[in-house]
C-alpha positions as CSV (number, residue, x, y, z in Angstrom):
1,X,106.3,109.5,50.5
2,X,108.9,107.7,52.2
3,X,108.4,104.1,53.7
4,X,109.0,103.6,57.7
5,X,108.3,101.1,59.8
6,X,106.2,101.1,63.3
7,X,108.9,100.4,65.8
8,X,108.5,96.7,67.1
9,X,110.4,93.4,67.8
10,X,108.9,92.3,64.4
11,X,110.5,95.0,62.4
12,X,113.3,95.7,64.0
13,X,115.6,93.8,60.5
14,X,113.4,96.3,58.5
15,X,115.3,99.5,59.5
16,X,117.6,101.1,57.6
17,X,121.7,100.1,58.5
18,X,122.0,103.2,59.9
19,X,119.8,102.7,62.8
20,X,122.1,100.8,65.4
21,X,119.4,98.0,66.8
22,X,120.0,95.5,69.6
23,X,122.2,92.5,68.5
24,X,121.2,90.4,71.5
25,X,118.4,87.6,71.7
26,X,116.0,89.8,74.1
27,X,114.3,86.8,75.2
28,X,117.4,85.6,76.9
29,X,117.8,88.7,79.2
30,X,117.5,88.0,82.9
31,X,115.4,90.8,84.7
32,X,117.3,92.0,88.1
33,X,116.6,95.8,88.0
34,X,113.1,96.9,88.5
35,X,112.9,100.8,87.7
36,X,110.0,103.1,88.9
37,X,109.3,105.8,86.7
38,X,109.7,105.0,83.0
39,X,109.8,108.3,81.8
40,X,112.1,110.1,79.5
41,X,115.0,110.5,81.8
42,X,115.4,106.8,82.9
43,X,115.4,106.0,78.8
44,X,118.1,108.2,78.0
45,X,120.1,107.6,81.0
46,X,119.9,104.3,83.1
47,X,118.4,102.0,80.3
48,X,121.0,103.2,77.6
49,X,123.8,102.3,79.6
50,X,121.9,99.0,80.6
51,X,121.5,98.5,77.0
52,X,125.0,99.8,76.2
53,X,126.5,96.7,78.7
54,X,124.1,94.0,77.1
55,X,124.9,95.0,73.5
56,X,128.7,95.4,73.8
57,X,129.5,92.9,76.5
58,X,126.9,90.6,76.7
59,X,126.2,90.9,79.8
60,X,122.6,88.8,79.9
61,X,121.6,89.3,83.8
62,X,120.8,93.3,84.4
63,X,117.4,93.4,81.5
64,X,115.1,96.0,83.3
65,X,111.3,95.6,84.3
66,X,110.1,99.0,84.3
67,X,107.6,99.8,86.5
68,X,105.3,103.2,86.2
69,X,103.2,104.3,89.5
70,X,101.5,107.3,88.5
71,X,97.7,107.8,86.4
72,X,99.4,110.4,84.2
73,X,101.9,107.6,83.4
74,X,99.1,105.5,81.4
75,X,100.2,106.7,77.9
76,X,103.9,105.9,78.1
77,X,103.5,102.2,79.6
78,X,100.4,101.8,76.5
79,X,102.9,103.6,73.7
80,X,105.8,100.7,75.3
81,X,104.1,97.6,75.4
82,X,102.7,98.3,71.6
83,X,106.5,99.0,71.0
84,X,107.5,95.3,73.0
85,X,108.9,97.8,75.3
86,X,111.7,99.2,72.6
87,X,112.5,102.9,72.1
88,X,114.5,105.2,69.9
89,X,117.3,107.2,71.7
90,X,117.7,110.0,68.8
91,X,121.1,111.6,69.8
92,X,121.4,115.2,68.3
93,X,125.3,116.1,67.9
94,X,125.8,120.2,67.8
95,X,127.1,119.6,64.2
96,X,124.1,117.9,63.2
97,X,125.5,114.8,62.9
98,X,122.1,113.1,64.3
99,X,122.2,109.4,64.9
100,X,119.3,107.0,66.0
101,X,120.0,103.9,68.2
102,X,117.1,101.5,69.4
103,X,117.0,100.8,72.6
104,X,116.2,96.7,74.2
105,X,117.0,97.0,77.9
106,X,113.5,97.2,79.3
107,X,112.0,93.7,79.0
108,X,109.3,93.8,81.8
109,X,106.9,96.2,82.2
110,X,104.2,97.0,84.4
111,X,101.6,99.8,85.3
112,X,100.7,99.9,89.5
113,X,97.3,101.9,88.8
114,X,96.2,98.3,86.8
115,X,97.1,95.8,89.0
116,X,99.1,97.2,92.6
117,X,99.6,93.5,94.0
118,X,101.4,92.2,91.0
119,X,104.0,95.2,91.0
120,X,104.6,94.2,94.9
121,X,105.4,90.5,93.9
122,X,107.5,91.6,91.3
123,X,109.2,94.0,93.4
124,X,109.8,90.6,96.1
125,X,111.4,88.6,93.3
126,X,114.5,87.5,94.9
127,X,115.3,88.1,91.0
128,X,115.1,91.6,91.7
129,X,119.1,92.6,93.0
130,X,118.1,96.7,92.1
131,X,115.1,99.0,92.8
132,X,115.9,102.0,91.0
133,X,113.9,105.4,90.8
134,X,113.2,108.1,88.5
135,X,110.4,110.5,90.5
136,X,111.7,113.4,90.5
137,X,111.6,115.8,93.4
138,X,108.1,115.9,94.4
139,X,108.3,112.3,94.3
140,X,110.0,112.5,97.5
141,X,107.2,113.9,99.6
142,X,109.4,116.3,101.6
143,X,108.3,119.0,103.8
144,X,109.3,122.3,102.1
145,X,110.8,124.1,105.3
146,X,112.7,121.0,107.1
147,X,113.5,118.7,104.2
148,X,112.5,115.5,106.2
149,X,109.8,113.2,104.8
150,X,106.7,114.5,105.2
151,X,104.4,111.5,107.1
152,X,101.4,113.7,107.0
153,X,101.2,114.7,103.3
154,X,98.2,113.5,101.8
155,X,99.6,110.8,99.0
156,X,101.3,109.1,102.2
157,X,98.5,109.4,104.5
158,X,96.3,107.5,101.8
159,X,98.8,104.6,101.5
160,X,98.6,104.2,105.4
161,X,95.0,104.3,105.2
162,X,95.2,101.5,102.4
163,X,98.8,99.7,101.9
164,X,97.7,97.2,99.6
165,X,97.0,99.6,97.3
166,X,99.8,102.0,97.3
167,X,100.3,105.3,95.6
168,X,103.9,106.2,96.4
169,X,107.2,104.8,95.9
170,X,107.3,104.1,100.0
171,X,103.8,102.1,100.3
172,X,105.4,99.8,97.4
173,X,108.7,99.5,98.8
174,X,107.2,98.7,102.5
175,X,105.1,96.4,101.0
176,X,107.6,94.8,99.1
177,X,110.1,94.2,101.8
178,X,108.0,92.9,104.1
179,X,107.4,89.8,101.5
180,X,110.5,89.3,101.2
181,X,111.3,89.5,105.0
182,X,108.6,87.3,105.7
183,X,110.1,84.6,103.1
184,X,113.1,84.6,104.4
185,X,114.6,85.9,101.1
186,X,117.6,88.7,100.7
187,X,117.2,92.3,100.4
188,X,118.2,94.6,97.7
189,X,120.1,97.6,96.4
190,X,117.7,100.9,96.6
191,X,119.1,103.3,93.7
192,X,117.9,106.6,93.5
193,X,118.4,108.5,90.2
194,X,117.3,112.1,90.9
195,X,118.7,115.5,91.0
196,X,118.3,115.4,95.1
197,X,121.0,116.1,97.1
198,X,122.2,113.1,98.5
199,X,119.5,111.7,97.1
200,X,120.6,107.5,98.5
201,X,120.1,108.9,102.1
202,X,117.7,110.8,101.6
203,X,115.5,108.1,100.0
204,X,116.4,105.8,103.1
205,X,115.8,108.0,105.6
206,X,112.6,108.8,104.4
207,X,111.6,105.0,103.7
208,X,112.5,104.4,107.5
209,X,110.7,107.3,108.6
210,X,107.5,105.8,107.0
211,X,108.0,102.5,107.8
212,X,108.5,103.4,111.5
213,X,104.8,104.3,111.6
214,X,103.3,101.7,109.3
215,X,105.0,98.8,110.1
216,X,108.0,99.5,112.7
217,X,109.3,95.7,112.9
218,X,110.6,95.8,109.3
219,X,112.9,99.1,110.3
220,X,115.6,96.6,111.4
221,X,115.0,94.5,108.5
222,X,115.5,97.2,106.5
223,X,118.8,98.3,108.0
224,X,120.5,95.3,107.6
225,X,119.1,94.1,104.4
226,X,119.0,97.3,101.9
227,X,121.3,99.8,100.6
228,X,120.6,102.7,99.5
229,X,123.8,104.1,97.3
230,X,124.1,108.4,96.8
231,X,124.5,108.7,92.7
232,X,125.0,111.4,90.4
233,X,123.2,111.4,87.2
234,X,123.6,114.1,84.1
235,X,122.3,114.6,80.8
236,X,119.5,116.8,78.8
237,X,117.0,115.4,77.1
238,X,114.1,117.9,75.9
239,X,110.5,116.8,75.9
240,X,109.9,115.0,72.5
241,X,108.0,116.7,69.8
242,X,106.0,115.7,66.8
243,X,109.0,117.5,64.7
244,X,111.5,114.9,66.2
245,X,109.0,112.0,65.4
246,X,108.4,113.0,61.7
247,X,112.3,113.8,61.7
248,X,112.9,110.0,62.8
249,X,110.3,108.7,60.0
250,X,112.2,111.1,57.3
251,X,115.5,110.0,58.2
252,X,115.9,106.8,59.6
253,X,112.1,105.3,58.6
254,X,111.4,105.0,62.3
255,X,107.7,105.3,63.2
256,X,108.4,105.5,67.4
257,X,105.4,107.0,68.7
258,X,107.6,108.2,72.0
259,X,111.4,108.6,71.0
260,X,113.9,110.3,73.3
261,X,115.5,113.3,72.1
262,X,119.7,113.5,74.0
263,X,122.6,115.3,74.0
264,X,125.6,113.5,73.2
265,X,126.8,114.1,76.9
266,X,125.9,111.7,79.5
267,X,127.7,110.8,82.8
268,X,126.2,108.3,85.7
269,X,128.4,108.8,89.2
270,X,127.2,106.1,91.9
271,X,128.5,105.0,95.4
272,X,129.8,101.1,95.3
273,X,127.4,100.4,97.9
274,X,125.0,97.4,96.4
275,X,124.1,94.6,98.4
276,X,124.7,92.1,95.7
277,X,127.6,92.5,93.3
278,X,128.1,95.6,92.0
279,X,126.8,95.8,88.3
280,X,129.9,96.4,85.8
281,X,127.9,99.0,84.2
282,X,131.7,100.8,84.6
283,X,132.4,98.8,81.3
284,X,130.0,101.5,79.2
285,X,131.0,104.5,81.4
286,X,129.6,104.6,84.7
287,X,132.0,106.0,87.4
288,X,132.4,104.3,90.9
289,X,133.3,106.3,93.7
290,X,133.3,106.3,98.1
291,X,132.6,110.3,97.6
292,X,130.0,111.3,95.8
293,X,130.0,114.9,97.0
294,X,132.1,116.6,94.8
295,X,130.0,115.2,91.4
296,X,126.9,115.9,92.7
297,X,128.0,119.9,94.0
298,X,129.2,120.3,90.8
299,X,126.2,118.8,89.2
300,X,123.3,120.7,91.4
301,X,124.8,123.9,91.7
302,X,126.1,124.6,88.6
303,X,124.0,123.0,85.6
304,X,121.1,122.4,87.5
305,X,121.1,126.0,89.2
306,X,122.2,127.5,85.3
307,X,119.2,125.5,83.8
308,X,117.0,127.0,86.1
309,X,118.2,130.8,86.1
310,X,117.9,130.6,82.4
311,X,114.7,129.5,82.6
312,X,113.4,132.4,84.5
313,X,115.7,134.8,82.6
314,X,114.8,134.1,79.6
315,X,110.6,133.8,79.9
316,X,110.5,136.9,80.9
317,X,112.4,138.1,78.0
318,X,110.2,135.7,75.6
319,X,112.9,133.3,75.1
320,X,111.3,129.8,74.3
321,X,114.8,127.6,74.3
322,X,117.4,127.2,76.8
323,X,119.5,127.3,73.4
324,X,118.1,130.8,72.9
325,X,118.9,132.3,76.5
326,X,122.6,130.8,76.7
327,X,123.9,132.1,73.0
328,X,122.4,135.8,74.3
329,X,125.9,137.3,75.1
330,X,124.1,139.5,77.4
331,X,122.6,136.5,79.6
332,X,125.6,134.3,79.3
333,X,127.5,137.4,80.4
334,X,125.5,137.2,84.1
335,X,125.2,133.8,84.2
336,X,128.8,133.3,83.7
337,X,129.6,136.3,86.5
338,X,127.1,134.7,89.1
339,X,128.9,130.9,88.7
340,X,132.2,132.4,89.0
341,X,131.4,135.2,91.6
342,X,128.5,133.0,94.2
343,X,128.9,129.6,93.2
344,X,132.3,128.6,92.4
345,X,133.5,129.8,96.0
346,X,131.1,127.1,97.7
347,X,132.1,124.6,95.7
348,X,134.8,123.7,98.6
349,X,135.1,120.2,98.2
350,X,136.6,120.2,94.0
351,X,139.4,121.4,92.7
352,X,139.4,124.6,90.4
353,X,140.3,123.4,87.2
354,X,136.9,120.4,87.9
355,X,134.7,123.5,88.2
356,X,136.1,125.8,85.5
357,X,136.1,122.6,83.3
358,X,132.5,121.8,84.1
359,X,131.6,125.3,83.6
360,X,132.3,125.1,80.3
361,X,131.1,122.1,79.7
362,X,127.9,123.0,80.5
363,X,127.5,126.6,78.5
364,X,128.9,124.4,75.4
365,X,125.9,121.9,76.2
366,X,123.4,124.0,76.6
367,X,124.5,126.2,73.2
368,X,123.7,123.1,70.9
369,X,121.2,124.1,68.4
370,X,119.8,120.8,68.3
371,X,118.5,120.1,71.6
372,X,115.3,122.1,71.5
373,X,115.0,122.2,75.3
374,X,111.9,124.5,76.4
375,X,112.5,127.2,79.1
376,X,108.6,125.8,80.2
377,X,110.1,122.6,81.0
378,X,112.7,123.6,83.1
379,X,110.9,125.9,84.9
380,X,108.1,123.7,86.0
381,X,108.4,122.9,89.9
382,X,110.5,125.9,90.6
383,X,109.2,126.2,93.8
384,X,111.0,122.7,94.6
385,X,114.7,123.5,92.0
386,X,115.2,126.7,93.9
387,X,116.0,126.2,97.1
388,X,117.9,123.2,96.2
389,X,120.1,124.8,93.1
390,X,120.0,128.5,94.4
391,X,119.4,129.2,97.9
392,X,121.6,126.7,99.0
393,X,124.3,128.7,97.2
394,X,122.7,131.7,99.1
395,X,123.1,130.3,102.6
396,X,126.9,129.2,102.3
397,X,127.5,132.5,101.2
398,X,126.1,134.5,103.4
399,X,127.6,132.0,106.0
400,X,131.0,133.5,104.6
401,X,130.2,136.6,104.4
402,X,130.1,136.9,101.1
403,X,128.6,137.9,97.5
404,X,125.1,137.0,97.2
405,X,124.1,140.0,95.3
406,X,123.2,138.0,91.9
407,X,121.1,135.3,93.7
408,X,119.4,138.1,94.9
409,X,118.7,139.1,91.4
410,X,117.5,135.9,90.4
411,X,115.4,135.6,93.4
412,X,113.4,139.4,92.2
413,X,113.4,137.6,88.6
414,X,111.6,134.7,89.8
415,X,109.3,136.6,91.9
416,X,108.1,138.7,88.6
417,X,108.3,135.0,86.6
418,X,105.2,134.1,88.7
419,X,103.3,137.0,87.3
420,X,102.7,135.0,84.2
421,X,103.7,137.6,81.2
422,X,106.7,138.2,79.3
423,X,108.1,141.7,79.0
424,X,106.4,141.4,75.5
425,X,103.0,141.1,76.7
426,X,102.5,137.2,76.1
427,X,101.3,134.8,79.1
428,X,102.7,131.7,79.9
429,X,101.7,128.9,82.5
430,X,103.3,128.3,86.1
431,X,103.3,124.9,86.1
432,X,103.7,123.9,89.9
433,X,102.2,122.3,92.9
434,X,103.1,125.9,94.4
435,X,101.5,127.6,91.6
436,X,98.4,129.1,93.9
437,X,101.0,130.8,96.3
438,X,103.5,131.7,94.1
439,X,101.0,133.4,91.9
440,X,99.1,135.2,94.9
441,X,102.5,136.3,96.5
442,X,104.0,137.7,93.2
443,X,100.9,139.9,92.9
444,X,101.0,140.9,96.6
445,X,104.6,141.8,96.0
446,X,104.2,144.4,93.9
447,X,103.1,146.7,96.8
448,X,104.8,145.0,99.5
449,X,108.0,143.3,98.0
450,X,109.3,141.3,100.9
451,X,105.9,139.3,100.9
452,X,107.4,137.2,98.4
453,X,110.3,136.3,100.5
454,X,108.6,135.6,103.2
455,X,107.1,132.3,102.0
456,X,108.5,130.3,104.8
457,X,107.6,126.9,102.8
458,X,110.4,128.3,100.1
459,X,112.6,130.6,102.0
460,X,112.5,129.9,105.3
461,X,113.5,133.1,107.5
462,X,115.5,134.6,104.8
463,X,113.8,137.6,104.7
464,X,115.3,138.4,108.3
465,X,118.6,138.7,106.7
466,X,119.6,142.1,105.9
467,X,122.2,141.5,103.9
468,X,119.8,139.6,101.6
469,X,116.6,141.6,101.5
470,X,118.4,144.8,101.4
471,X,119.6,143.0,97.9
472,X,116.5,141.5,97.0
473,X,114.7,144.3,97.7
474,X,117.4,146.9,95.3
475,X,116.5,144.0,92.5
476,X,112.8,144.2,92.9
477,X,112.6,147.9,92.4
478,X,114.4,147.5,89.2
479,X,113.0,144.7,87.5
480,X,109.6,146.3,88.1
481,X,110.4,148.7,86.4
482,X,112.3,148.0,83.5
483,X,112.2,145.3,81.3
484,X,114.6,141.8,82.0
485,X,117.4,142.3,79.2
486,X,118.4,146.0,80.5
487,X,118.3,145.2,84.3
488,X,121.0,142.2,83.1
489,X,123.2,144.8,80.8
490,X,122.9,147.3,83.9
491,X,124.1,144.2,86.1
492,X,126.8,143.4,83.5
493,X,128.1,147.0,83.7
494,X,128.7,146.9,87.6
């Protein structure tokens, strides 16, 4: 059998020479970024390129604390601190040229559950320039019809009830800033890192909105002290399987009990908005900008809306991958016609050879073999990717006047998704906080189609517009009655 090594500081000189390991002194970083949610995103994304900067240019004074707020979050913070907070970014090339870099960044870490009041004091360091975030988009608490934070939703009305021992990211932030306000010490930079539009004002609109109620003399405070920069962020990284683990032992003697599995493609777009210098993380990549609306467009409505059409396309069918679904001429075929045909026209504010080019770079991306990225993953929380990836493309389109009849599709495709089988008999789980609705309303739908539609938390009053439901409708009749791949051939054909 062939030796490995438990991942650890103490073992780090064991590994192979073709395992690319820190070649900084980790004891000497300075921490000044404190990240919530330490989960396989922010390893793959904001804590490679924070490693990338330390390793390269030796740049000493952005080490990471990482920070994780959730109950469900207990096994990664145990797996890191057994691992002295080091991970394995395993990066799978589409020519299976596979490569495994350890990653140092993250030289803090604590778990809010355990001990709420010392994540608060940490979060008050005047050693703390960044607060960044990784909680996705339920993380967000926003009400499904309006968008705006949602004061009354039961995570936020528990950390009014008891703000010393938060629960979301906004009882910890409040918290946090008023210590620091009340020691006279400086504010920081709020960075959010997930796939919300405008996801900086968002996050600071929502934190004033809270703080207005729970403790309204830190709103000015906030305002003048805080930042809250817009970012893109972009690249795939599948949830980690025992297969990758046993690969990493095999190959590169590597016993990481929670590597990350990447693409080669990354790209980090942020707003130079920080309130004390701006990190020079655009050394290893990172782009600066004053707009951040054309990245993120492309970002959301393209590969985020592709990811999740795929994902609903290609259950039904029984696909398992997203590497499956996008090398299926047929699928790629409608894909390809609804970015060009309902998409691309929105996308006002870029040029058309940056969307062509992204296009492509995205079908390329998602056609590597390697990247074992399951449909179930990317269709969990539909109920909150839709309306941000899809029916936004909807509304500006039938603001123009224009072709919306493939959203339509997808919208029928997603409406029989929720019925839980594949058009080969097998089940599968709808995995979202929606699931009770969604499941109910797909089954009522059968006999009354437009029931789906008319969940108001989702859609809104888009089943008042004609031109949609009279295409919604024409989809629903079809893919009830034939199975996925021919409806898409018979949409190909048209």
């Amino acid at each position: 059998m062939a030796k490995f090594y438990s991942l650890n500081a103490e073992n780090l000189d064991l590994l192979p020479a073709k395992v690319v390991v820190p070649s900084y002194d980790r004891d000497v970083i300075k921490t000044s970024v404190l990240h919530i949610g330490v989960g396989n995103f922010h390893r793959s994304h904001q804590a490679y390129y924070v490693n990338e900067l330390i390793d390269k240019h030796k740049e000493l004074n952005y080490g990471i604390c990482g920070v994780d707020l959730l109950d469900s979050n207990r096994k990664m913070y145990n797996i890191l601190k057994d691992q002295d907070g080091l991970y394995t970014v395993y990066i799978k090339e589409a020519n299976g040229a596979h490569k495994a870099k350890i990653i140092g960044s993250i030289v803090e870490y604590f778990y809010g559950p355990e001990n709420p009041l010392a994540v608060i004091e940490r979060m008050a360091s005047p050693d703390i320039k960044i607060i960044s975030l990784t909680i996705a988009e339920d993380g967000y608490h926003l009400n499904e019809i309006t968008g705006a934070f949602d004061i009354n939703h039961p995570a936020v009305t528990e950390d009014i009830k008891d703000p010393f021992n938060p629960r979301t990211v906004f009882g910890y932030l409040t918290q946090s800033f008023k210590l620091r306000k009340l020691r006279n010490l400086s504010g920081c930079t709020v960075l959010s890192c997930d796939n919300i539009k405008s996801n900086g004002d968002t996050m600071r609109q929502s934190l004033l909105d809270y703080v207005s109620k729970v403790e309204p003399d830190l709103v000015t405070w906030i305002i003048d002290n805080t930042t809250f920069p817009n970012t893109m962020v972009d690249r795939i990284n599948p949830i980690t399987s025992s297969i990758d683990r046993n690969a990493l032992k095999q190959d590169f003697a590597i016993d990481d009990q929670w590597p990350v599995i990447v693409e080669p493609y990354s790209q980090w777009v942020i707003e130079d908005k920080f309130v004390h210098e701006t990190p020079a993380w655009e050394q290893v990549g990172v782009q600066y900008t004053d707009a951040i609306g054309p990245f993120e467009n492309l970002k959301l409505q393209l590969l985020n809306a592709s990811h999740t059409i795929l994902g609903i396309l290609g259950s039904l069918h029984g696909y398992k991958t997203v590497y499956e679904a996008a090398s299926d001429v047929d699928f790629l075929t409608f894909l390809q016609s609804f970015l060009d045909e309902e998409v691309s026209p929105t996308l006002v504010d870029s040029s058309a050879a940056a969307i062509d080019a992204y296009k492509k770079s995205i079908l390329t991306r998602f056609q590597n073999s390697h990247i074992n990225d399951q449909l179930f993953r990317i269709c969990q929380e539909s109920s909150a990717k839709v309306p941000l990836f899809i029916l936004s493309t909807v509304k500006a389109q039938l603001l123009s006047n224009k072709k919306i009849k493939k959203a339509a599709f997808i919208i029928a495709a997603w409406s029989k998704y929720n019925d839980g089988i594949d058009d080969h008999g097998n089940s599968y789980e709808i995995i979202d906080t929606m699931s009770g609705t969604l499941i109910r309303t797909a089954a009522l739908s059968i006999q009354n189609p437009m029931k789906f539609i008319e969940i108001k938390a989702i859609f809104d009053d888009l089943a008042q517009h004609t031109q949609f439901s009279n295409a919604y409708l024409a989809a629903v009749e079809k893919i009830r009655s034939k199975e996925i791949k021919q409806c898409i051939m018979e949409e190909n054909q048209q």
